[in-house]
C-alpha positions, 0 to 999 in steps of 0.5 A, a space after each residue: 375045131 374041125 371047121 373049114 373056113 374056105 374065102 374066095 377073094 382075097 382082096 382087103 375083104 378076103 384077107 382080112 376074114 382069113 386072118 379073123 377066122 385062123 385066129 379063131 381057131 378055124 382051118 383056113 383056105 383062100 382061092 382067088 380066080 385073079 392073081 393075089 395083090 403082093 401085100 395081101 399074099 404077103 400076109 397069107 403067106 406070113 400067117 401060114 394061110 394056104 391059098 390058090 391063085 388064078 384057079 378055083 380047085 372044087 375039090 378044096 373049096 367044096 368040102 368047106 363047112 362055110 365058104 366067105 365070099 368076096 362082095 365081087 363075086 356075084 351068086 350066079 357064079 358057078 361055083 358059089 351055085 355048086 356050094 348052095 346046091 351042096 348046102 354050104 353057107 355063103 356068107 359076106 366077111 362083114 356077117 362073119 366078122 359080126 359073130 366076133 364083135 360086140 360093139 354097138 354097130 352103126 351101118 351106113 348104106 345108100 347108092 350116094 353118101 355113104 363113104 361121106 356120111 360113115 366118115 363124117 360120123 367117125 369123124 363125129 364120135 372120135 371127136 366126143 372121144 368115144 372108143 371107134 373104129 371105121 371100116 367095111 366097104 370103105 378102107 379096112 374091113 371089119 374082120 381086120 379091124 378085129 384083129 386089133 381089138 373089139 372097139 365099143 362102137 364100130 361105123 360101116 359102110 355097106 354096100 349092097 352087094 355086102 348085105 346080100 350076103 348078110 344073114 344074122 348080123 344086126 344093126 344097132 343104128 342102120 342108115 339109108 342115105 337115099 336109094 336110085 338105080 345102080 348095080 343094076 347089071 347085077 340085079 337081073 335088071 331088076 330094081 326092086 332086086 337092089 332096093 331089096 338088098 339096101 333094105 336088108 340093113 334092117 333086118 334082125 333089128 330089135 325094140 330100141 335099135 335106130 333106122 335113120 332114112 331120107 324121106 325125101 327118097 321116093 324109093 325108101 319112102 315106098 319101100 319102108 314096109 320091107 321093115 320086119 323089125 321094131 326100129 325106131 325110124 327117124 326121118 330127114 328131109 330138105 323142106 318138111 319138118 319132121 319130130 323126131 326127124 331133122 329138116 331144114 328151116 330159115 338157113 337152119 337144121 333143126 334135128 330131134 330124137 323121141 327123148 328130146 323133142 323139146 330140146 332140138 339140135 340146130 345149126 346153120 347149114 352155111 357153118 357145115 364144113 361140107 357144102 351143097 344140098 347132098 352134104 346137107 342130107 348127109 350131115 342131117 343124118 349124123 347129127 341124127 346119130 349124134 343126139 342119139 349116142 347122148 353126144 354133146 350138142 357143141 360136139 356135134 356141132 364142132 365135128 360138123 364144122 371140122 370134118 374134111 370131104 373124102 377123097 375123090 368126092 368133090 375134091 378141089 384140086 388146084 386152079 390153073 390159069 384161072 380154071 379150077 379143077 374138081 376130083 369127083 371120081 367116086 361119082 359111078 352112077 348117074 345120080 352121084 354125078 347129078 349131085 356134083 353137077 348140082 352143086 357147080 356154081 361155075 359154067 362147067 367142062 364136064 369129064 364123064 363116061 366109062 363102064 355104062 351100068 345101065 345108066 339113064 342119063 335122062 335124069 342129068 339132061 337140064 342140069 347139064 342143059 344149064 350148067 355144062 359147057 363143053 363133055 369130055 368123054 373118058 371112056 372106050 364107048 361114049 355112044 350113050 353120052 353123045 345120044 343123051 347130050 349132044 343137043 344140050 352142049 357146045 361140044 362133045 370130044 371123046 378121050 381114051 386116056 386120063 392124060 388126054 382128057 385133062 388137056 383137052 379140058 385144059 385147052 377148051 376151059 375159059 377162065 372163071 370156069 370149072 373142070 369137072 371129073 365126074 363120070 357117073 360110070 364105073 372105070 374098069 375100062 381103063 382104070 383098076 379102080 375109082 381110086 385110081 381113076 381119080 389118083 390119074 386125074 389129080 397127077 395130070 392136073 398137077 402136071 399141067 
């Protein structure tokens, strides 16, 4: 095969597509503008994969046949611009992968709850014994998940900036947990740009594929007209009854597909495992998908009763001299926040801030109003924190390192009350990842 396969980026996406592409017989080129992780040059190296580091050589990248592109780099880069001009594809490493599976593809998309929504759904089909595997914007990407073996059903987390580069492949159950302003820095500051990108979860759907949606979300609501294909859709909501559809009633979620109108799924929402209105939407939307893939009811019902919450959502951490600390790291937007916020029950030391996407904090002023006591900001510019907050709290203190701030929490928080690490920002300014943020946070806390 004559084919050049060239993947800028080599972070688990990257590496895991130049695996995937050298076993299918392609010739293969790696080029990364940052340094390679060690494990991942390691691997490269081991399977005999050329690649670059720290440069992007043109004239080894723009004899590609197709290029693959880390979800990272944004198409106004110059040189996925040259590409484009020159006619290459450029394509996302979950589209490349998708050639090569035939699994029944469950994809999860959403500005909030999707990593919670694939896990609990994983979580779901393990435990009805089914043949799965998880993967794409959450852990190990699909092309490396293949390497193994080509499960029969596969869930995927999908962020947007994956589906923008998404052409052919198609979902068999596609979600849109809930869609609010995020990225916006990378959409022109055009909301309808991002709204358009989740929507590209449905497209290439066929008759008798699944579209599983919030109709709570005002946004998908209005945007479901996007829809090309002829996907059953299948709605859930807090207070309005939908069949099919699920919803909740008395304490209770009553959840139907077309086949079985009559015979509904219902479960008390205070048997779920994951607590709070969010968790409701999320656990909705897997039982969705359980009654559609036939699971058993006592399954479905079972795994909604075990799962455990993901890391960096919402993490208890440990109490300290009656204070209880909260990891919710993975909040990097305003609304993800506004859901962690909502679910305190205790006053509140809340730990925000970071790398401001365009952030509209007007959305979390009552519910700070009635639920925080004192912010603490962790990041290197907190103007925008102290312009929306300052009226609504006691105090406001800035902090430029996770240390600082979880003692200065620590020594602000009374007894009966809550340390909330949920910054609705990004952490590039001090932090390598969300990860690693959180990762700080819980080594601090344990510290104390």
């Amino acid at each position: 095969m004559d084919k050049r396969i060239v993947i800028l980026g080599s972070g688990e996406s990257g590496t895991g597509a130049a695996l995937l592409a050298q076993r299918k017989g392609y010739d293969v080129f790696v080029s990364d503008m940052g340094m390679i992780g060690e494990a991942f040059k390691k691997e490269l190296t081991d399977a005999g994969i050329a690649f670059e580091e720290g440069q992007h050589t043109e004239s080894l990248i723009l004899n590609a046949t197709e290029i693959i592109k880390s979800p990272g780099i944004p198409h106004t880069a110059p040189l996925v611009k040259q590409a484009l001009a020159k006619g290459i594809p450029v394509i996302s490493e979950i589209e490349f992968a998708g050639r090569y599976s035939s699994a029944k593809k469950i994809c999860i998309t959403g500005t909030n709850g999707k990593t919670t929504t694939t896990s609990l759904v994983y979580h779901l089909l393990k435990t009805a014994g089914l043949d799965v595997a998880v993967g794409g914007n959450i852990g190990t990407s699909y092309a490396r998940l293949l390497l193994e073996k080509d499960y029969d059903y596969v869930v995927l987390e999908i962020s947007s900036f994956q589906l923008d580069d998404m052409y052919a492949f198609r979902a068999d159950i596609a979600v849109i947990t809930n869609i609010t302003p995020d990225h916006l820095d990378r959409y022109d500051y055009q909301l309808q740009h991002y709204i358009n990108a989740k929507f590209r979860i449905t497209q290439n759907q066929l008759q008798g594929d699944v579209l599983i949606y919030c109709d709570d979300d005002a946004l998908t609501k209005q945007n479901l007209q996007q829809i090309q294909g002829n996907a059953v859709l299948i709605p859930f909501a807090w207070d309005t009854p939908h069949k099919p559809g699920a919803y909740v009633k008395d304490g209770s979620m009553i959840c139907t597909i077309p086949e079985q109108i009559n015979n509904p799924f219902t479960m008390h929402m205070n048997e779920l495992s994951l607590k709070g209105r969010h968790n409701g939407y999320n656990s909705m939307a897997a039982a969705i998908i359980g009654q559609v893939l036939n699971i058993r009811k006592e399954t479905i019902r079972e795994s909604l009763m075990s799962f455990q919450n993901v890391e960096h959502r919402l993490e208890p951490v440990m109490s300290v001299g009656g204070v209880e600390f909260i990891n919710d790291s993975k909040a990097t937007n305003v609304n993800s926040a506004w859901y962690a916020l909502e679910s305190m029950e205790k006053p509140t030391i809340w730990i925000a801030g970071g790398v401001d996407k365009g952030n509209d904090y007007l959305l979390l002023k009552e519910l700070v109003k009635e639920k925080v006591r004192i912010i603490v900001c962790l990041g290197l510019d907190n103007r925008k924190i102290h312009e929306a907050f300052g009226t609504e709290v006691d105090m406001i203190v800035n902090t430029t390192s996770m240390n600082e701030a979880v003692h200065v929490a620590h020594k602000l928080a009374k007894p009966g009350e809550a340390v909330l690490l949920s910054p609705a920002c990004a952490s590039f300014d001090l932090f390598k990842n969300y990860e690693d943020r959180g990762r700080q946070f819980k080594k601090e806390v344990k510290a104390l």
